[in-house]
CHARMM internal coordinates of N, CA and C (Angstrom, degrees):
IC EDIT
DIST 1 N 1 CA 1.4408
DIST 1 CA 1 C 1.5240
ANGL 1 N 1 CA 1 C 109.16
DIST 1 C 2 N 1.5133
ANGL 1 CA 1 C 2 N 114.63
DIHE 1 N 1 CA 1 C 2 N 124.19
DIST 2 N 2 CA 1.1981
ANGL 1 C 2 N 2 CA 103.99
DIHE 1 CA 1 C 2 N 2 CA 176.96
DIST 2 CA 2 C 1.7235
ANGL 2 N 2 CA 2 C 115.89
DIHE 1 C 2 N 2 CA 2 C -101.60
DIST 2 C 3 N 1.7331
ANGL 2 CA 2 C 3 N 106.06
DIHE 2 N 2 CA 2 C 3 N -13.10
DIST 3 N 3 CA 1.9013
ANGL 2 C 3 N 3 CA 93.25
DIHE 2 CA 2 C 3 N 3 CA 162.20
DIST 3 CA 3 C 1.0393
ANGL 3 N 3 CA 3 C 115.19
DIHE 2 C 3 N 3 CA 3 C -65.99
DIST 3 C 4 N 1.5478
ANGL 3 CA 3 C 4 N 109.29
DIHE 3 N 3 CA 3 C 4 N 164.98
DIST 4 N 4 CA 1.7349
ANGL 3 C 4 N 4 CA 111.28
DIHE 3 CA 3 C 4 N 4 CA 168.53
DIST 4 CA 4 C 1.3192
ANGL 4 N 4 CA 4 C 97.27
DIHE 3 C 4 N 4 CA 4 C -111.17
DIST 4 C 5 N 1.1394
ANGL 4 CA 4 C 5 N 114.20
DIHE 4 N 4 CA 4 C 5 N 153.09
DIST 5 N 5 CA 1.2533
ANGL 4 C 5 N 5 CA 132.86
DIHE 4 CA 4 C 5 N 5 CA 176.81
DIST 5 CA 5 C 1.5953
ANGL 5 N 5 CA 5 C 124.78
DIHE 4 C 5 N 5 CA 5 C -135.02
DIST 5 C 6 N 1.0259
ANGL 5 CA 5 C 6 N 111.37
DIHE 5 N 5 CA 5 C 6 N 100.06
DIST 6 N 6 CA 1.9099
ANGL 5 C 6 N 6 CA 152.25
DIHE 5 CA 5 C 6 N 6 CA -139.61
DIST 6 CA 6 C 1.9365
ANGL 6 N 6 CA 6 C 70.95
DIHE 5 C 6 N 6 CA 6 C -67.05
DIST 6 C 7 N 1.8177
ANGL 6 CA 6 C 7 N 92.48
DIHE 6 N 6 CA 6 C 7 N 153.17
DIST 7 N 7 CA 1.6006
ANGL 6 C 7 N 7 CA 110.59
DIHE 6 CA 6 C 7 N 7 CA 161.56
DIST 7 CA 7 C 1.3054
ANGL 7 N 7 CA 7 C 105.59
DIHE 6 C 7 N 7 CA 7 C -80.14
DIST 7 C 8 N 1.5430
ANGL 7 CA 7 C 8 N 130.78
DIHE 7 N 7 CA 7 C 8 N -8.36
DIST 8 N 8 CA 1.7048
ANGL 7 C 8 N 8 CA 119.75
DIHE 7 CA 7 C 8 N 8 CA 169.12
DIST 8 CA 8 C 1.4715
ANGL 8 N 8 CA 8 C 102.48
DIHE 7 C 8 N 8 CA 8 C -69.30
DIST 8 C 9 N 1.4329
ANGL 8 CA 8 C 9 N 110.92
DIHE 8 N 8 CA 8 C 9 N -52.62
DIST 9 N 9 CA 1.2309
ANGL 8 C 9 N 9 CA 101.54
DIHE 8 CA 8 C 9 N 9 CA -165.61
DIST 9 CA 9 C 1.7557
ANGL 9 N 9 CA 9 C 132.85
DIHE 8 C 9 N 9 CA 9 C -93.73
DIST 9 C 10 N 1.8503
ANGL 9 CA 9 C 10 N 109.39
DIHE 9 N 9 CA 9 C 10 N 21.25
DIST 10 N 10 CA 1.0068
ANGL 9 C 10 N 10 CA 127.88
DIHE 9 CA 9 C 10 N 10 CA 135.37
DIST 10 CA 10 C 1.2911
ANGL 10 N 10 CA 10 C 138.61
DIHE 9 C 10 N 10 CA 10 C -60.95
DIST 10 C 11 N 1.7337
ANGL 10 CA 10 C 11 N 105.98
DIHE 10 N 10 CA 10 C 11 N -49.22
DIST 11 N 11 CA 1.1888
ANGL 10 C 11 N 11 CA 138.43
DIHE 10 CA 10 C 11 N 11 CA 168.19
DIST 11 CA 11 C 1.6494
ANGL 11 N 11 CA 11 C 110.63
DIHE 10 C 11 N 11 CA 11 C -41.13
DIST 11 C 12 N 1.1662
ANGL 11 CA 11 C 12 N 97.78
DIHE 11 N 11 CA 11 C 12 N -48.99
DIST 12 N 12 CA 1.9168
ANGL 11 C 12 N 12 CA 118.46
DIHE 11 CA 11 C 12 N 12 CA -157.88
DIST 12 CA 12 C 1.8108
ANGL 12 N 12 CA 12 C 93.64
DIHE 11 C 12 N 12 CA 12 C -75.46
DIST 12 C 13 N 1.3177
ANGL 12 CA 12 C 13 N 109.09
DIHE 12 N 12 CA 12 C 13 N -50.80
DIST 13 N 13 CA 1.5034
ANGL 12 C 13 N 13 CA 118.67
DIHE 12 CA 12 C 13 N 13 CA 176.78
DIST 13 CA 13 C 2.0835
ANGL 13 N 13 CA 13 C 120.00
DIHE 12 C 13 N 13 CA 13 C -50.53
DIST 13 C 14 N 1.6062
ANGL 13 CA 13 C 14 N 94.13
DIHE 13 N 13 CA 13 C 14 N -46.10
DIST 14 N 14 CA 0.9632
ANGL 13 C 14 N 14 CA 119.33
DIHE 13 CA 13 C 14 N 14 CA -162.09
DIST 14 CA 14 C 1.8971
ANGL 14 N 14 CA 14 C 90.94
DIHE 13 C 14 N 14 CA 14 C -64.66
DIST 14 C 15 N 0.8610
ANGL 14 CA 14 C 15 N 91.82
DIHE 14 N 14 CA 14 C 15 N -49.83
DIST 15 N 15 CA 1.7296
ANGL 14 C 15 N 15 CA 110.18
DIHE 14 CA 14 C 15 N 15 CA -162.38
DIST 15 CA 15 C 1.5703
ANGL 15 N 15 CA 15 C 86.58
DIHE 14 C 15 N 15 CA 15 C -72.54
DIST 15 C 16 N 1.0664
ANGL 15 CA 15 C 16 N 129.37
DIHE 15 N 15 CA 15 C 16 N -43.59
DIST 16 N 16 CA 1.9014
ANGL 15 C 16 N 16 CA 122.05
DIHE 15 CA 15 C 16 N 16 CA -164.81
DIST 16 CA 16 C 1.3958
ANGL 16 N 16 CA 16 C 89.58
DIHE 15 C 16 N 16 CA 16 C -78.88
DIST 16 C 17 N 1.2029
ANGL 16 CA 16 C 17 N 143.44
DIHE 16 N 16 CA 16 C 17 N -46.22
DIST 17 N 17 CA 1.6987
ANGL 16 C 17 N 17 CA 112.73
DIHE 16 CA 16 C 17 N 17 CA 172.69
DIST 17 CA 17 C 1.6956
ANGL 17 N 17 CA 17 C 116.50
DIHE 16 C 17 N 17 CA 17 C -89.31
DIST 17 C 18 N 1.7270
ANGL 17 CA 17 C 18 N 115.60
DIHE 17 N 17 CA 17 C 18 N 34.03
DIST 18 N 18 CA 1.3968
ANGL 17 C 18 N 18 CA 85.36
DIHE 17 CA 17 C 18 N 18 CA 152.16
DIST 18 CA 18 C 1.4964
ANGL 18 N 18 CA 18 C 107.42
DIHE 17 C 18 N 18 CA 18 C 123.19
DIST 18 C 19 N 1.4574
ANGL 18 CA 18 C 19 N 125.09
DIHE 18 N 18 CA 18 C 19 N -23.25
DIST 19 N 19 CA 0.9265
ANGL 18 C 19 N 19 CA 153.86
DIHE 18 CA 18 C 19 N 19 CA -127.02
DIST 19 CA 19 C 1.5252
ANGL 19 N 19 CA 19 C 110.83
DIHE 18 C 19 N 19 CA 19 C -91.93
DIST 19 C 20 N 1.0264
ANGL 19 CA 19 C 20 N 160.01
DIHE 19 N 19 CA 19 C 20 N 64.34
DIST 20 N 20 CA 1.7517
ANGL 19 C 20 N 20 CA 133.81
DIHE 19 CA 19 C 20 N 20 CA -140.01
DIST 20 CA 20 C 2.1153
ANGL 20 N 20 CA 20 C 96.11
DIHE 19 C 20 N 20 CA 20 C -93.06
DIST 20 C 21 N 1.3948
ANGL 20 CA 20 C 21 N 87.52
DIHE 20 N 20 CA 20 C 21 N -169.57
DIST 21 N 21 CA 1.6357
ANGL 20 C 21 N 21 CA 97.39
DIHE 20 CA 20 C 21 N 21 CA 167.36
DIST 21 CA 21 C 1.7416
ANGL 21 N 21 CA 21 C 119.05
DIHE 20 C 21 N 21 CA 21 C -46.41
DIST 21 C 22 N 1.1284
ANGL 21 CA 21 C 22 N 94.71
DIHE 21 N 21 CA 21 C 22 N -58.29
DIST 22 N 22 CA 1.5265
ANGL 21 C 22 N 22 CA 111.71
DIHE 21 CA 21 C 22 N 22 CA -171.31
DIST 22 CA 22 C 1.1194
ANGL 22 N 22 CA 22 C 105.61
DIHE 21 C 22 N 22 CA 22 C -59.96
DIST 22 C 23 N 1.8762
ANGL 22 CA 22 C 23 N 130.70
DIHE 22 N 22 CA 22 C 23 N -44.17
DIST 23 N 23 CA 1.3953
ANGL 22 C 23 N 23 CA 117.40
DIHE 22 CA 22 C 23 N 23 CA -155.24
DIST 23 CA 23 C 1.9212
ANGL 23 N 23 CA 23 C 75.73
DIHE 22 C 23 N 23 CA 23 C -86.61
DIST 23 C 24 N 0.9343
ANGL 23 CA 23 C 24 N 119.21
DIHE 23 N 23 CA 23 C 24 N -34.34
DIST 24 N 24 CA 1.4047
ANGL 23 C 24 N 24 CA 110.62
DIHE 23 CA 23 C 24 N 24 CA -171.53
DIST 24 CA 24 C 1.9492
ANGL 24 N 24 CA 24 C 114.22
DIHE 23 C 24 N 24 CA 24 C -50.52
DIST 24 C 25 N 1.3696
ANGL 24 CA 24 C 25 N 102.76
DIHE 24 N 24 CA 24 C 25 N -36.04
DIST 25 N 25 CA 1.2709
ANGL 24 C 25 N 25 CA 123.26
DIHE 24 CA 24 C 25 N 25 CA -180.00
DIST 25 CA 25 C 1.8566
ANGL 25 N 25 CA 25 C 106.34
DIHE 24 C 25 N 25 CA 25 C -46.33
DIST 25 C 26 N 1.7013
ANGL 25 CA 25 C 26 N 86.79
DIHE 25 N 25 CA 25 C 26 N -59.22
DIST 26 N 26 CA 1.8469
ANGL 25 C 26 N 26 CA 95.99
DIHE 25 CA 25 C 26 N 26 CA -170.09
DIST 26 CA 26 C 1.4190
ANGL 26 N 26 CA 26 C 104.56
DIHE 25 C 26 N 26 CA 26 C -73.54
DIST 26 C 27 N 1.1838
ANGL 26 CA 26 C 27 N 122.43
DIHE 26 N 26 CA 26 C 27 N -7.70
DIST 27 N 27 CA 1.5777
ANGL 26 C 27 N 27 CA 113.27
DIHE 26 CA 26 C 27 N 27 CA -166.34
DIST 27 CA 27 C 2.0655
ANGL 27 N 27 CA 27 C 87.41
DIHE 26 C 27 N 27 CA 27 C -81.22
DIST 27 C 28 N 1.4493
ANGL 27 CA 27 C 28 N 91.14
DIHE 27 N 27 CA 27 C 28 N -62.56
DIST 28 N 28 CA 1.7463
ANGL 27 C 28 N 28 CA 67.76
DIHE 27 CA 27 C 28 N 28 CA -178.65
DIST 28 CA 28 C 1.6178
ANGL 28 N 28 CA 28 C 128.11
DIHE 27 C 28 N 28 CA 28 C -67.61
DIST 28 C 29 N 1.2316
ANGL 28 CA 28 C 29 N 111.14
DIHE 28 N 28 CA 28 C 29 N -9.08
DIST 29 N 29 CA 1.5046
ANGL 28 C 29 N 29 CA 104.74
DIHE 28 CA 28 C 29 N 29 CA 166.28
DIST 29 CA 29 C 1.0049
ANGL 29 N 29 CA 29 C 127.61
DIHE 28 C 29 N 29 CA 29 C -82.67
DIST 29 C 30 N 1.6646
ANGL 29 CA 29 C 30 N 118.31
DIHE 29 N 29 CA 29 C 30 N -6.33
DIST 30 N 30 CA 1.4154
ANGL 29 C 30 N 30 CA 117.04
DIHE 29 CA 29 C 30 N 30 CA 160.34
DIST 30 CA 30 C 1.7643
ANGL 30 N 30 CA 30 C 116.51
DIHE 29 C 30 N 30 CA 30 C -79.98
DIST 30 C 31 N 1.4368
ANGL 30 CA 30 C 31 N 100.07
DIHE 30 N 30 CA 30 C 31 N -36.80
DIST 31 N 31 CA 1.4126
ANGL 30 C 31 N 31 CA 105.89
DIHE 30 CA 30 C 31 N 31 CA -173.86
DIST 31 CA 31 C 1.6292
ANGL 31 N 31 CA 31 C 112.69
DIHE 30 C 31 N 31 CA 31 C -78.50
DIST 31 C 32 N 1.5627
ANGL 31 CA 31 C 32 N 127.36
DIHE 31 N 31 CA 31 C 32 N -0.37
DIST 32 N 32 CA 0.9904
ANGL 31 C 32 N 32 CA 141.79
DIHE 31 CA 31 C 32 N 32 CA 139.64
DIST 32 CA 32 C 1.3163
ANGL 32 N 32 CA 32 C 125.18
DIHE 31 C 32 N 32 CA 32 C -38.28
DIST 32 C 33 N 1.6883
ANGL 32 CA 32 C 33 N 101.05
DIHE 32 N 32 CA 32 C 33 N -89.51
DIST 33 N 33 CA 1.6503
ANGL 32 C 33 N 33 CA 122.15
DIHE 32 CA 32 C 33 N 33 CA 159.03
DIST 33 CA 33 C 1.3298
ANGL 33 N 33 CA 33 C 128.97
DIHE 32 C 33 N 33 CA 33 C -18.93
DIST 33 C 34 N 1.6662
ANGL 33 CA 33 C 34 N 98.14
DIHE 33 N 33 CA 33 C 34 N -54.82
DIST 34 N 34 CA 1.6369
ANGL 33 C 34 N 34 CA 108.58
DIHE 33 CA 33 C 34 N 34 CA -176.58
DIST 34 CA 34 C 1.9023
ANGL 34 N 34 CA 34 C 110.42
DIHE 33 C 34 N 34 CA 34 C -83.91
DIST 34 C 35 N 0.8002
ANGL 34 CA 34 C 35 N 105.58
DIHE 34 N 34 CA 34 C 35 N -22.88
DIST 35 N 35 CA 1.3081
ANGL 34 C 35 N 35 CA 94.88
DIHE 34 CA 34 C 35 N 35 CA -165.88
DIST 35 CA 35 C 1.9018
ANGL 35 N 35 CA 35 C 97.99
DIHE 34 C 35 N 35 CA 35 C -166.88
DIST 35 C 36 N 1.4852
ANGL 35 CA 35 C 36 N 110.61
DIHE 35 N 35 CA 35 C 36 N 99.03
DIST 36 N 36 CA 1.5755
ANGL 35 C 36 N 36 CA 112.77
DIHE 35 CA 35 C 36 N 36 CA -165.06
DIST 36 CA 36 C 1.4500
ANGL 36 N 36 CA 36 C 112.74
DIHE 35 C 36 N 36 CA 36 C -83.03
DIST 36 C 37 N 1.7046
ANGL 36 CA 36 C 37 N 81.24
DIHE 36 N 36 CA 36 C 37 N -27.58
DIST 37 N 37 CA 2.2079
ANGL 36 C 37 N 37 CA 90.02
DIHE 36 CA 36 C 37 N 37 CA -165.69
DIST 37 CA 37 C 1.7807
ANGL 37 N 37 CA 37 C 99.05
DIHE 36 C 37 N 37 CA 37 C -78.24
DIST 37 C 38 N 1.7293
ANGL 37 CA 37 C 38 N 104.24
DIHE 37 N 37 CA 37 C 38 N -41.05
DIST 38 N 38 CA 1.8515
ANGL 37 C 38 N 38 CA 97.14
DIHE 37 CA 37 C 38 N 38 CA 173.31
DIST 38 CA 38 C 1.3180
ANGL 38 N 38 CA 38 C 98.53
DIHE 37 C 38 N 38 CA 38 C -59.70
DIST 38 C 39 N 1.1722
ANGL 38 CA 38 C 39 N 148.65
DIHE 38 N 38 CA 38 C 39 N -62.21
DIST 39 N 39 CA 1.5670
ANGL 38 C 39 N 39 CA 141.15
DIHE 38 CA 38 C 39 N 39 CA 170.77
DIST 39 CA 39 C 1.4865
ANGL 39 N 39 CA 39 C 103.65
DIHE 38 C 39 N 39 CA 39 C -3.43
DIST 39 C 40 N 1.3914
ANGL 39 CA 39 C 40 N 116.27
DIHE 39 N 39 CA 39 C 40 N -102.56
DIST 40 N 40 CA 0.9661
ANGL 39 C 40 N 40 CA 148.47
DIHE 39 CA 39 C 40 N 40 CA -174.65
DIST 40 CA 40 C 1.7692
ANGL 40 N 40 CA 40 C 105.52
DIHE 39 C 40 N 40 CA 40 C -26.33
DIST 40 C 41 N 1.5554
ANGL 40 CA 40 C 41 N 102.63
DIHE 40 N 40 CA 40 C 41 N -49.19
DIST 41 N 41 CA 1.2608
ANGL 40 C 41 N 41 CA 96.49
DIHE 40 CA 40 C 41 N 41 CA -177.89
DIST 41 CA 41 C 1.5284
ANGL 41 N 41 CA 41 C 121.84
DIHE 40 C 41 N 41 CA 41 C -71.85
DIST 41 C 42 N 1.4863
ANGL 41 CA 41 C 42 N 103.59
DIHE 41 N 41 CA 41 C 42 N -44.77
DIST 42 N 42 CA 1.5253
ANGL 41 C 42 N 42 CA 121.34
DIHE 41 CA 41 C 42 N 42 CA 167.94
DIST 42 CA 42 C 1.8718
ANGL 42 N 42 CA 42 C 116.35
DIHE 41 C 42 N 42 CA 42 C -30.58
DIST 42 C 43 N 1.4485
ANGL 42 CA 42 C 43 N 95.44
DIHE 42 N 42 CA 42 C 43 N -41.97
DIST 43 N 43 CA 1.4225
ANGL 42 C 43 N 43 CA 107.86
DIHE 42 CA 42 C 43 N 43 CA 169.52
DIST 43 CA 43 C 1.2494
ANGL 43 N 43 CA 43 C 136.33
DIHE 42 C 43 N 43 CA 43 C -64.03
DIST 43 C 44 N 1.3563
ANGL 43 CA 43 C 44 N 100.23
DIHE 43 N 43 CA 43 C 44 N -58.16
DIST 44 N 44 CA 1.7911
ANGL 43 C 44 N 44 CA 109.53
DIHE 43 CA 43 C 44 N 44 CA 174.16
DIST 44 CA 44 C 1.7741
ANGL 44 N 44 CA 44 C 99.70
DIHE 43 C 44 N 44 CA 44 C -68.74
DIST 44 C 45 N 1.6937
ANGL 44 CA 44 C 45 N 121.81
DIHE 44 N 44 CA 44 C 45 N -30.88
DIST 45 N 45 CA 1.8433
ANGL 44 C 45 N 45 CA 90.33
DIHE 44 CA 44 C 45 N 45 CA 168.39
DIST 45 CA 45 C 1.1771
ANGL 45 N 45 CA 45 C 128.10
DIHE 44 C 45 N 45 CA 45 C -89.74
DIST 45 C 46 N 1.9912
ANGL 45 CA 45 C 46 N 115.23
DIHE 45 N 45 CA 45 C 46 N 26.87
DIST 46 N 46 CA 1.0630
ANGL 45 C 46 N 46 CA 99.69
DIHE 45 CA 45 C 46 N 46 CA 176.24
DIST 46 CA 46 C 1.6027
ANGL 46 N 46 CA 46 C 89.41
DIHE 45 C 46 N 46 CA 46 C -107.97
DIST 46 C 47 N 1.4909
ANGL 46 CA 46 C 47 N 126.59
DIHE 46 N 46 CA 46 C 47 N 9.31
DIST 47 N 47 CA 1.4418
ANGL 46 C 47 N 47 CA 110.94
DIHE 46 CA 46 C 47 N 47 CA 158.66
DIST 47 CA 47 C 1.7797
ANGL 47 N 47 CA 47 C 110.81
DIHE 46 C 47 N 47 CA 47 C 95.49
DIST 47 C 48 N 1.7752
ANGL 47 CA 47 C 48 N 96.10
DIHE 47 N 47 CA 47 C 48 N 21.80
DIST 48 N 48 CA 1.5331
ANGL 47 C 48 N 48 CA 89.59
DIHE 47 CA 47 C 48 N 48 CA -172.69
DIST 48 CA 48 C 1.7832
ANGL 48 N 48 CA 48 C 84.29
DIHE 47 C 48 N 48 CA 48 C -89.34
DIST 48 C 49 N 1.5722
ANGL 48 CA 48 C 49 N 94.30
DIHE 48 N 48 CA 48 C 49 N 178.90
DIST 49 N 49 CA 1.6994
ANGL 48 C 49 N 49 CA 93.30
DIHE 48 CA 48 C 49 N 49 CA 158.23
DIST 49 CA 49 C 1.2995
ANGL 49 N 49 CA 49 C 125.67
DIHE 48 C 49 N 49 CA 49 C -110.06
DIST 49 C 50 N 1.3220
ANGL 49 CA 49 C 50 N 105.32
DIHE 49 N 49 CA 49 C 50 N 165.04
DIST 50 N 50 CA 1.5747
ANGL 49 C 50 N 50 CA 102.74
DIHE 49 CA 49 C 50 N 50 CA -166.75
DIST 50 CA 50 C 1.5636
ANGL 50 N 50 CA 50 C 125.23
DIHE 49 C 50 N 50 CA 50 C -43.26
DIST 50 C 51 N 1.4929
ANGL 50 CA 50 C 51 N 119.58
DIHE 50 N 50 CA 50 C 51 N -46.77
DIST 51 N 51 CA 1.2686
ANGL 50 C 51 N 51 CA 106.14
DIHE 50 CA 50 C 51 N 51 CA 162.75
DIST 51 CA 51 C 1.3460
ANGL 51 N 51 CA 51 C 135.78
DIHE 50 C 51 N 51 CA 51 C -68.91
DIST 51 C 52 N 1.6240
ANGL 51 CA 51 C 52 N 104.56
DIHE 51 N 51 CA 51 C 52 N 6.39
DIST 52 N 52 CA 1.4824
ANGL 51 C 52 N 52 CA 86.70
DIHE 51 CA 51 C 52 N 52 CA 172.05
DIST 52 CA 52 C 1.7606
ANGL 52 N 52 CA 52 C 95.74
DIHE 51 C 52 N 52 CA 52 C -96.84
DIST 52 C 53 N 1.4032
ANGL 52 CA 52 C 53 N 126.05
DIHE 52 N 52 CA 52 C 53 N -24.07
DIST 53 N 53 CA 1.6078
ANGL 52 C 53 N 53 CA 124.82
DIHE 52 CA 52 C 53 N 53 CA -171.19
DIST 53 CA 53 C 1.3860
ANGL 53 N 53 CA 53 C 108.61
DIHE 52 C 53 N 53 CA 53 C -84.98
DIST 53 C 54 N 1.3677
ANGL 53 CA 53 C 54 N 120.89
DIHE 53 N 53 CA 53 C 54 N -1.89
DIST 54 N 54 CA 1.9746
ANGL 53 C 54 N 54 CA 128.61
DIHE 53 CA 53 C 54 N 54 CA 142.80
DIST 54 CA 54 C 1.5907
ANGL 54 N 54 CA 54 C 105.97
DIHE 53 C 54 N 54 CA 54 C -58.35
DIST 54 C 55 N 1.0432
ANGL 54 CA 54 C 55 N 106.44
DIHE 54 N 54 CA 54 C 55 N -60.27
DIST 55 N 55 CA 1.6754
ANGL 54 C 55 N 55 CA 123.63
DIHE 54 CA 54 C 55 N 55 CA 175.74
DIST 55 CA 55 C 1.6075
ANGL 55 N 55 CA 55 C 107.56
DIHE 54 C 55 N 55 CA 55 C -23.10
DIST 55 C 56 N 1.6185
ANGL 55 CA 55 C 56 N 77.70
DIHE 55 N 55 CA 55 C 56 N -89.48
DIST 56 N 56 CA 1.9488
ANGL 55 C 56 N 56 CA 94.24
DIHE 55 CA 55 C 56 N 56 CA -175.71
DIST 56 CA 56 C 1.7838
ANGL 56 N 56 CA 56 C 91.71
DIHE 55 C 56 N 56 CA 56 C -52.74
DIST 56 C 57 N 1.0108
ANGL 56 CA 56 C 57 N 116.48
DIHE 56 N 56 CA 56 C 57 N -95.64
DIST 57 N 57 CA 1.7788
ANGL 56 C 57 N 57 CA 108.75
DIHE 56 CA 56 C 57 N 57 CA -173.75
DIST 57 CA 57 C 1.6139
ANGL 57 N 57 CA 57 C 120.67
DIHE 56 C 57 N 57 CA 57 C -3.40
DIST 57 C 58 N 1.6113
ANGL 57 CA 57 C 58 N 113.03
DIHE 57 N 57 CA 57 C 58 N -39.61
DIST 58 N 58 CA 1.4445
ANGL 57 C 58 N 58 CA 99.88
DIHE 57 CA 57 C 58 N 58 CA -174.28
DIST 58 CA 58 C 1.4810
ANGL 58 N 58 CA 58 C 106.58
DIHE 57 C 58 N 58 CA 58 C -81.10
DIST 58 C 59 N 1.3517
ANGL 58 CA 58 C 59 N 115.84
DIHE 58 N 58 CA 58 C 59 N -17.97
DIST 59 N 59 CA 1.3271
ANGL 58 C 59 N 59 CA 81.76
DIHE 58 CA 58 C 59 N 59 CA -167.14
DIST 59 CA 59 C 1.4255
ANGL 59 N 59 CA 59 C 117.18
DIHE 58 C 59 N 59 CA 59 C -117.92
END
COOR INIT
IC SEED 1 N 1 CA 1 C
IC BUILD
């Protein structure tokens, strides 16, 4: 994929079907669990920086 696609406008998606903090919470702790390195990657192409994708990862 060569657009980027901003954490607002995941966020914005996430939330238009339904989505709150919490279910938002488990979605990345599943996509953690299941698969750490797509995690990880998913992260750096959405352009955060590394200390913030330590962040999300720890918890």
């Amino acid at each position: 994929m060569k657009h980027k696609v901003t954490v607002e406008e995941w966020v914005k998606r996430f939330r238009a079907i339904g989505l709150d903090d919490a279910a938002m919470h488990k979605w990345h702790e599943l996509f953690e669990s299941e698969d750490p390195e797509g995690h990880q990657s998913f992260l750096e192409w959405l352009g955060l920086p590394p200390e913030r994708i330590r962040e999300i990862r720890q918890r």
